[in-house]
PLY file of the C-alpha trace (Angstrom):
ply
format ascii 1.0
element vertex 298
property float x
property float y
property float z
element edge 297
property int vertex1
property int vertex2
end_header
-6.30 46.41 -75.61
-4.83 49.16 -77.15
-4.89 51.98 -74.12
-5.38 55.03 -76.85
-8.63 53.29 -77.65
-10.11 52.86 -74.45
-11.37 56.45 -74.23
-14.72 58.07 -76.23
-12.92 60.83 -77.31
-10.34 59.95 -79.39
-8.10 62.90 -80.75
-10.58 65.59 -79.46
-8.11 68.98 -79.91
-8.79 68.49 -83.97
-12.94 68.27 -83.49
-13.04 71.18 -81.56
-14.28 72.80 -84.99
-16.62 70.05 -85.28
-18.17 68.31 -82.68
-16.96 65.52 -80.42
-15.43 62.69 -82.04
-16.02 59.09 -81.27
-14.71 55.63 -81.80
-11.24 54.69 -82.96
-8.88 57.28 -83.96
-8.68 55.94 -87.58
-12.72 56.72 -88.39
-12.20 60.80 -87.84
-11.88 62.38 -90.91
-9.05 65.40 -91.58
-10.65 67.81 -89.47
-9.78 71.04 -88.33
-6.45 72.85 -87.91
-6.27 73.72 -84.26
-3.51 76.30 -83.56
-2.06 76.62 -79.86
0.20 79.10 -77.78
2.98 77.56 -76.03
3.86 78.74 -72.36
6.94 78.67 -70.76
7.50 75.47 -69.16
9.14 72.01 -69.87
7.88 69.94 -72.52
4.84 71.24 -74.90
2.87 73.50 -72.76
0.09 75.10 -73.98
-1.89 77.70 -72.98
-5.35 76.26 -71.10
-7.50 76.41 -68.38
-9.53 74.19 -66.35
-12.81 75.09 -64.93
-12.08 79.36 -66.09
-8.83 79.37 -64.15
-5.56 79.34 -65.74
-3.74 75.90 -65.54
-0.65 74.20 -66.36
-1.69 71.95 -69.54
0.87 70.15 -71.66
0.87 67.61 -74.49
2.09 64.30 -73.43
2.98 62.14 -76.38
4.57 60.04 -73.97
1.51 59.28 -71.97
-0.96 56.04 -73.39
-3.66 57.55 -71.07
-4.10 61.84 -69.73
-2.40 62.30 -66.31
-4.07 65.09 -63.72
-2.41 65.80 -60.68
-4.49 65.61 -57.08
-4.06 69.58 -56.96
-6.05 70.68 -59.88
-10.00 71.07 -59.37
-12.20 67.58 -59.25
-9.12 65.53 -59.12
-9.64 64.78 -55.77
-13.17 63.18 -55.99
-13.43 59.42 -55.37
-15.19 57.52 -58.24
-13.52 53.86 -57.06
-12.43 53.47 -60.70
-8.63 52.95 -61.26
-7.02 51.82 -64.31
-3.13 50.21 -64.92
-0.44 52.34 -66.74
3.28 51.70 -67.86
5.37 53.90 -65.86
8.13 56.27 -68.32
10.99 54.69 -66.31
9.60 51.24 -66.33
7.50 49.27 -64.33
3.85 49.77 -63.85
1.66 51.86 -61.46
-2.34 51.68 -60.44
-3.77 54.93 -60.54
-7.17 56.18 -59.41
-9.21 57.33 -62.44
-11.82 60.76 -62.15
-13.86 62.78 -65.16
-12.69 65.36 -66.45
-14.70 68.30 -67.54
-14.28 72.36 -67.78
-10.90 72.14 -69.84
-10.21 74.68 -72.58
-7.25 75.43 -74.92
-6.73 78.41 -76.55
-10.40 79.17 -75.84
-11.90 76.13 -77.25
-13.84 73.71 -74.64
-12.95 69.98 -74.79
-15.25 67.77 -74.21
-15.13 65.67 -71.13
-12.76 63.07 -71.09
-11.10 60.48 -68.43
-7.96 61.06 -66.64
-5.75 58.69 -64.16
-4.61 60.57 -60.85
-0.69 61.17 -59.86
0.66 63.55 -56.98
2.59 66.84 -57.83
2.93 69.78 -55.92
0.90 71.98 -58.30
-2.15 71.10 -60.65
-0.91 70.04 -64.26
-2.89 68.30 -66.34
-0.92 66.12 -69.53
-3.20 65.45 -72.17
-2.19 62.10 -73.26
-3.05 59.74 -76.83
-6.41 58.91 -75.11
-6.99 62.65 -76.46
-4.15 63.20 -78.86
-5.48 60.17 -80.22
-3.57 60.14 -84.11
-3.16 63.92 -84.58
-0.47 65.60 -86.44
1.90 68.08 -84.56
3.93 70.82 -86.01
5.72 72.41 -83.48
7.03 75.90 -84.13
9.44 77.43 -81.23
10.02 80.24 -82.99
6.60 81.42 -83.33
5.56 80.08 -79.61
3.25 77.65 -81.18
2.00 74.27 -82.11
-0.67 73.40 -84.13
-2.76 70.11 -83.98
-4.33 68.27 -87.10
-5.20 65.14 -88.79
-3.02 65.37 -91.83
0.58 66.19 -92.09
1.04 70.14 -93.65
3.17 70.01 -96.74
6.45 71.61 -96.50
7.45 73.86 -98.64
10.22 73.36 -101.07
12.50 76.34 -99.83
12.59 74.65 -96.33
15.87 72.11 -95.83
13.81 68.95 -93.74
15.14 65.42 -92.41
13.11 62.37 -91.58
14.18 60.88 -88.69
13.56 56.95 -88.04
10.69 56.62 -85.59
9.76 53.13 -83.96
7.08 52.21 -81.44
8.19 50.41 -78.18
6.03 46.93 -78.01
4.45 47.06 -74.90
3.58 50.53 -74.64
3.06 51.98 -77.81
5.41 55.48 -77.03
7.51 56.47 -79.85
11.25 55.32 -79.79
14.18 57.30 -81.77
17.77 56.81 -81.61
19.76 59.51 -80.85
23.73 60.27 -81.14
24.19 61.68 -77.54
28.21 63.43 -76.82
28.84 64.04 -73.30
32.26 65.41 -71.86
33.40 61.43 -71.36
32.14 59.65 -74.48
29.44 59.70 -77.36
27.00 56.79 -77.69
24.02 55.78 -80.13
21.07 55.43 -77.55
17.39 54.92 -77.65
15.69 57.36 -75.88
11.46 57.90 -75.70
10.29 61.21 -77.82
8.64 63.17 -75.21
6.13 66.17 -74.86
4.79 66.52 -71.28
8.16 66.68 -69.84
12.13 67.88 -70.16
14.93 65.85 -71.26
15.62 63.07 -68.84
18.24 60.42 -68.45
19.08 57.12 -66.37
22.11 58.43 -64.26
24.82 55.60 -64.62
24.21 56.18 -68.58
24.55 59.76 -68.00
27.66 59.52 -65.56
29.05 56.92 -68.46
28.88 59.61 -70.99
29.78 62.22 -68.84
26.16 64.24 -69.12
24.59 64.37 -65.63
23.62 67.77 -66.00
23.94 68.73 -69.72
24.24 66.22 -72.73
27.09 68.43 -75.14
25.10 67.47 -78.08
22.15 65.84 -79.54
21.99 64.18 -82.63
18.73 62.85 -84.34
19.90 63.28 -88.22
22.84 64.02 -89.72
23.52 67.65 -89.57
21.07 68.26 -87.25
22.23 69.16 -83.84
20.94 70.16 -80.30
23.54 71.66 -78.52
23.97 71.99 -74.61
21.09 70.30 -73.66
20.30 70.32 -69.92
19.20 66.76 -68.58
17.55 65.40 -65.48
19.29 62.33 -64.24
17.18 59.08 -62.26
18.11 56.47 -60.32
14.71 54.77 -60.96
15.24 54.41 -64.61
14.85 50.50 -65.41
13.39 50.38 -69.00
15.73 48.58 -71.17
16.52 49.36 -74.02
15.79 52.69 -73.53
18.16 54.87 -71.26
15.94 57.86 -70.98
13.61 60.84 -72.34
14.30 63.35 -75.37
12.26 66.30 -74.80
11.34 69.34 -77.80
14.39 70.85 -76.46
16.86 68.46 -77.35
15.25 67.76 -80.96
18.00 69.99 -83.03
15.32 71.77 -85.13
12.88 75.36 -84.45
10.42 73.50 -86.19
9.33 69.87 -85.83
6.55 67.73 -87.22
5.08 64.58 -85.22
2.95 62.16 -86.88
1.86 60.35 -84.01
-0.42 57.78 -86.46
2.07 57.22 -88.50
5.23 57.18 -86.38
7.04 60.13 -88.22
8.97 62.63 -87.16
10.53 65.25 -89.49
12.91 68.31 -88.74
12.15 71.50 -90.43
14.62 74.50 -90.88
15.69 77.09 -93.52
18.14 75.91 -96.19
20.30 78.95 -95.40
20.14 78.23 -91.71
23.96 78.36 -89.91
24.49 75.32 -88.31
24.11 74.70 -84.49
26.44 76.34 -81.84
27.83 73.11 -81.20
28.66 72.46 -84.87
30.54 75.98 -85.50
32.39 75.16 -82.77
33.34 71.54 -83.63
34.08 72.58 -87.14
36.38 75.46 -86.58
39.73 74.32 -87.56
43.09 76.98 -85.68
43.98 76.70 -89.32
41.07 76.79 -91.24
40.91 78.73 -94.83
39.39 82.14 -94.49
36.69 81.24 -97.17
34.55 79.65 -93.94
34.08 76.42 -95.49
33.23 73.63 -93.41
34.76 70.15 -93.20
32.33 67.03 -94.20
31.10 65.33 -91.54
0 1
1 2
2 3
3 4
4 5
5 6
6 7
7 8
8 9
9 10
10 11
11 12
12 13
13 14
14 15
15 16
16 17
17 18
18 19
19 20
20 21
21 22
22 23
23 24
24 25
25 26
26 27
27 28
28 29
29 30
30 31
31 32
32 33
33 34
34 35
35 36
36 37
37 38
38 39
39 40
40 41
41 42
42 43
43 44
44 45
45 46
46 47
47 48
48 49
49 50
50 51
51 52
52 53
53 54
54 55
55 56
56 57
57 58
58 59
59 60
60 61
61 62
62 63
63 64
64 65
65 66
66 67
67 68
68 69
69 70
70 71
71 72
72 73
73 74
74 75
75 76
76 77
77 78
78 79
79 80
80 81
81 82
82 83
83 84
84 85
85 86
86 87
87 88
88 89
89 90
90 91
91 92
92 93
93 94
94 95
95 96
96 97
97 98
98 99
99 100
100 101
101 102
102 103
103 104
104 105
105 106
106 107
107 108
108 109
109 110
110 111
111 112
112 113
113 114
114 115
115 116
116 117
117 118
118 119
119 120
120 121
121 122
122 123
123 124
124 125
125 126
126 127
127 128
128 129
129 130
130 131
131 132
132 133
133 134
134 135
135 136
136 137
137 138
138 139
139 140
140 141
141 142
142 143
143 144
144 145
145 146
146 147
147 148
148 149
149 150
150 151
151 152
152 153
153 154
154 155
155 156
156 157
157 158
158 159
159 160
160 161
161 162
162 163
163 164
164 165
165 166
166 167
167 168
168 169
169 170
170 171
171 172
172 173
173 174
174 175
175 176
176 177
177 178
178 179
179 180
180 181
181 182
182 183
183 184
184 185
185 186
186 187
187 188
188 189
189 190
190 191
191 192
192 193
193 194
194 195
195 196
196 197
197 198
198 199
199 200
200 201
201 202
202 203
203 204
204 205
205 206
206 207
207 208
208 209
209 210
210 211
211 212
212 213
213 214
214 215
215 216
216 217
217 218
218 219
219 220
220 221
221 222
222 223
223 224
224 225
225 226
226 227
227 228
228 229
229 230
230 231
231 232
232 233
233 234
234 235
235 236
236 237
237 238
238 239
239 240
240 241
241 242
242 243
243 244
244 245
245 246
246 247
247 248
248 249
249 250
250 251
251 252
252 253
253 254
254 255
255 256
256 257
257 258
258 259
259 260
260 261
261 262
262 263
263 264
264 265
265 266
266 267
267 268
268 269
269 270
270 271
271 272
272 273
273 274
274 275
275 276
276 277
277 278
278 279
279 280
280 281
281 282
282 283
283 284
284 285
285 286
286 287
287 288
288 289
289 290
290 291
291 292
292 293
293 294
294 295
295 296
296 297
């Protein structure tokens, strides 16, 4: 069964505007634009609270079901229900399950929904596709914000954009991209998972291989469009094959970025007069290059 399904609220940010929704994510209409604040913080985190007090929410695109941790407020009551999820790294874990009521973003309640139980140090709270459910996401670092809806915005012809080829890994449904990666040793095509609730990660031999263990040189997910020094946590405990890690926001090479999550589509957004990336000016800079600035082809 399809773990995005197994929740009644299905893509509940975009009916905040108009009343819970229910049932599989492909009966809810186009709905409401919900617009959030990002925080500072890894990942996509937004600005929420849980219960009136301020909390540490994020979007997790990465996550088939919502993750609480044991700190924040009714986490720690025992219901006896537990549920099975596929672990990032690989492998799978057995979670205890709890309701989950009293949540708000940007001022607007949720309605109660059904999260699975880890241990951190602080309460966080990752709102997973159980609650993303098919929602569109345009992320927009430069303003500090992401907005949430059920149908892709149109960009506008005066933006430059890229579409960059999204897949779905089989077993767990998270979104799959491959990604030019340049380290200090070597450069490599890689999958990685496209991730929201967390930073850029990586499996440490690949990383030691490619001479990244503490910041990937450059990131690659379209021609032309780069992220440049992009600081990476390694693991030991990384063991799912094909897939040698995480790419988080950071490490996207675009301000703006727009995540079908129904659809599996991911396109980068950016001025057409926008100078290219650190990394590129840098690459490009020839000791004897013509004064007119030009840049070589790639």
């Amino acid at each position: 069964m399809d773990v995005r399904l197994a929740g009644a609220a299905v893509a509940v940010l975009v009916a905040l505007g108009a009343g819970c929704a229910h049932g599989g994510g492909g009966g809810v209409g186009s709905g409401p634009t919900v617009k959030l604040t990002l925080r500072s913080g890894p990942g996509l985190p937004v600005e929420g609270t849980i219960g009136g007090a301020s909390a540490d929410v994020r979007l997790g695109i990465e996550e088939p079901r919502s993750l609480i941790s044991a700190k924040c407020p009714g986490a720690s009551a025992v219901t006896g229900v537990q549920v099975r999820l596929p672990l990032l790294q690989g492998g799978w874990e057995t979670l205890p399950e709890v309701p989950v009521g009293g949540v708000s973003l940007g001022g607007h309640a949720l309605p109660a929904f059904r999260a699975a139980v880890v241990q951190e140090p602080s309460c966080v709270l990752w709102l997973g596709l159980d609650v993303l459910g098919q929602s569109v996401l345009d992320l927009d670092l430069d303003r500090g914000t992401v907005s949430v809806s059920r149908a892709a915005p149109e960009v506008a012809a005066s933006l430059d954009q890229a579409q960059v080829e999204v897949t779905r890994a089989p077993d767990t449904d998270r979104l799959l991209a491959a990604a030019q990666l340049s380290g200090t040793a070597a450069t490599a095509l890689q999958t990685l998972i496209l991730v929201t609730g967390r930073s850029t990660e990586l499996a440490r031999f690949q990383a030691r291989l490619l001479g990244a263990e503490s910041v990937i040189r450059a990131v690659q997910l379209a021609p032309g469009w780069e992220a440049c020094e992009v600081a990476v946590r390694t693991r030991d405990d990384w063991t799912r094959a094909p897939t040698i890690g995480a790419l988080g926001p950071e490490a996207w090479g675009a301000r703006r970025v727009i995540l079908d999550l129904g659809n599996a589509r991911m396109t980068l957004v950016r001025a057409k007069d926008a100078p290219p990336p650190p990394c590129r000016q840098v690459e490009d800079v020839s000791p004897v290059a013509p004064a007119s600035g030009e840049r070589e082809p790639r």
